[in-house]
C-alpha positions as CSV (number, residue, x, y, z in Angstrom):
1,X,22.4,-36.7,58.0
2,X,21.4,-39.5,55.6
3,X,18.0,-39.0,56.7
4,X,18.1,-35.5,55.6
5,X,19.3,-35.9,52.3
6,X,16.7,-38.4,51.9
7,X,13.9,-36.2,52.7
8,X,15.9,-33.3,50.1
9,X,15.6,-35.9,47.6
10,X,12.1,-36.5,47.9
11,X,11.3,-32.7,48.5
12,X,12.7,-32.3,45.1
13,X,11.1,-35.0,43.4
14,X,7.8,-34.3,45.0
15,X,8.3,-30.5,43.5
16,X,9.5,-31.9,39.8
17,X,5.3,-33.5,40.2
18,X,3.9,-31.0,42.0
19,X,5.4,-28.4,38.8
20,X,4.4,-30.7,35.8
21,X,1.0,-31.2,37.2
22,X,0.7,-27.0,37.7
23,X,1.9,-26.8,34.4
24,X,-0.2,-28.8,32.7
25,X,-3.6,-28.0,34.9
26,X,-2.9,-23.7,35.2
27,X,-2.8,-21.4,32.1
28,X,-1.3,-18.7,34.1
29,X,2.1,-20.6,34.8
30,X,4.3,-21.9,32.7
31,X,6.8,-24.2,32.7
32,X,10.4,-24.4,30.0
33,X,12.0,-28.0,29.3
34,X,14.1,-29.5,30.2
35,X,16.8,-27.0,31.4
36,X,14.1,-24.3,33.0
37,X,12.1,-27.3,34.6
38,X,15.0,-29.1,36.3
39,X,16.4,-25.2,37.6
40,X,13.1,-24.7,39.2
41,X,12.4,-28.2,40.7
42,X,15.8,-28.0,42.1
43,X,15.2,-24.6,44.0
44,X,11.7,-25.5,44.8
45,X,12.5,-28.7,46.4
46,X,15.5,-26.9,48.2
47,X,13.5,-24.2,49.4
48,X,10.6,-26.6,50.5
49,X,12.9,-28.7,52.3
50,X,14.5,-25.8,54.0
51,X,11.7,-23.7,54.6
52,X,8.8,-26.6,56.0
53,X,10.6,-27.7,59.2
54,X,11.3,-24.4,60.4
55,X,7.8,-23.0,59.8
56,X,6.4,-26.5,62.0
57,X,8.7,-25.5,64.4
58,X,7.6,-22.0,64.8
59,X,3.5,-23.2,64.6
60,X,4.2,-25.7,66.7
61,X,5.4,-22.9,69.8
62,X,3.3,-20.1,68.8
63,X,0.4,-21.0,66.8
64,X,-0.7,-24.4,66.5
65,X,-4.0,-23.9,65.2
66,X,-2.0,-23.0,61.6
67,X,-0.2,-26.1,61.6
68,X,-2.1,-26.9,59.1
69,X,-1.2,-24.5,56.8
70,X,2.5,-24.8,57.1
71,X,2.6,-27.1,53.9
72,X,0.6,-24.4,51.8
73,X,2.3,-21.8,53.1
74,X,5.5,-23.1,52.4
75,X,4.4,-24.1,49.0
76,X,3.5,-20.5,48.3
77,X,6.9,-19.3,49.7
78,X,9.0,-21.5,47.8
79,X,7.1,-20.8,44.9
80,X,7.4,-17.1,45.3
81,X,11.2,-17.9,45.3
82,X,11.5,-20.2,42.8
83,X,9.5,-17.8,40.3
84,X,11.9,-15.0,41.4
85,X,15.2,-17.0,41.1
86,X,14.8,-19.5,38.1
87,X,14.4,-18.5,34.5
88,X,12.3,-21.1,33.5
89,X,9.2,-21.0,35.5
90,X,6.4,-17.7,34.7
91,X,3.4,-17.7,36.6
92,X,0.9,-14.7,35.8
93,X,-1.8,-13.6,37.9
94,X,-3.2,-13.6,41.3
95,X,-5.3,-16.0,41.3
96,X,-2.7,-18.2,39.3
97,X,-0.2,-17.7,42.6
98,X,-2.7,-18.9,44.9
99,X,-4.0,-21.8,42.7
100,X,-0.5,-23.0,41.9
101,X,0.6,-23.4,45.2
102,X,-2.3,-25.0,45.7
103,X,-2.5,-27.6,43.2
104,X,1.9,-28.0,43.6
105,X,1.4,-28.9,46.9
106,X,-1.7,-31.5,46.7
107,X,0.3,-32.9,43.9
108,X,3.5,-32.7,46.1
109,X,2.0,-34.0,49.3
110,X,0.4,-36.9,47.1
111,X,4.1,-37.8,45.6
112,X,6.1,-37.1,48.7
113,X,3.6,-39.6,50.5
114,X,4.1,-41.9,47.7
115,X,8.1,-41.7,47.6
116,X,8.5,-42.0,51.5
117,X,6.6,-45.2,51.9
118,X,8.5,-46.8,49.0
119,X,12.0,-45.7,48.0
120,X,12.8,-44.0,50.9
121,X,11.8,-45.9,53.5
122,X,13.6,-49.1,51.6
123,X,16.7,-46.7,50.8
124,X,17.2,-46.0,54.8
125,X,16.4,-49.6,55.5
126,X,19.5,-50.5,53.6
127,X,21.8,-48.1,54.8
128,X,21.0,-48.8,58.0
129,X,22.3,-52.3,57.2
């Protein structure tokens, strides 16, 4: 269970990156602080978290040759979501969609790499203790 909310927590900070760097690289989306921003890296990083492990699941019985994809794919979805849900993230344009997730999950991948070999490996290590 820890682990989980561990991995939530760096879902969500990963997404909070992965949104400011869209948001300052994309014209087509846009972003509203502080309020807007925190709504959407909240649902993003939920979604993310929620959606990843069951599409590596179902690539991993079915369709292995998109495993690779999983992590765009479930960028786009939780994207899709997020832009649906939240009032305070706008993203215009087809090619914006596809570019954002894009660039939101590099940036999130990067950060989420990042976060797990520091703060959370170091925050299990001393709950485990």
């Amino acid at each position: 269970m820890i682990r989980f909310l561990v991995n939530t927590a760096v879902y969500m900070a990963a997404a909070a990156i992965g949104l400011i760097v869209a948001d300052v690289l994309l014209d087509g989306l846009s972003v509203s602080y502080p309020m807007g921003f925190l709504s959407a890296a909240l649902i993003f990083g939920l979604i993310q978290a929620l959606v990843t492990p069951l599409l590596e699941r179902v690539t991993e019985r079915n369709a292995t040759a998109l495993a690779g994809g999983v992590g765009l794919f479930s960028a786009l979805v939780a994207l899709f979501v997020t832009e649906t849900i939240a009032d305070g993230l706008e993203v215009d344009g087809f090619s914006t969609w596809f570019f954002a997730a894009l660039v939101i999950w590099l940036a999130s991948m990067g950060a989420s790499l990042i976060l797990r070999a520091t703060v959370a490996k170091r925050f299990i290590e001393e709950v485990r203790d």
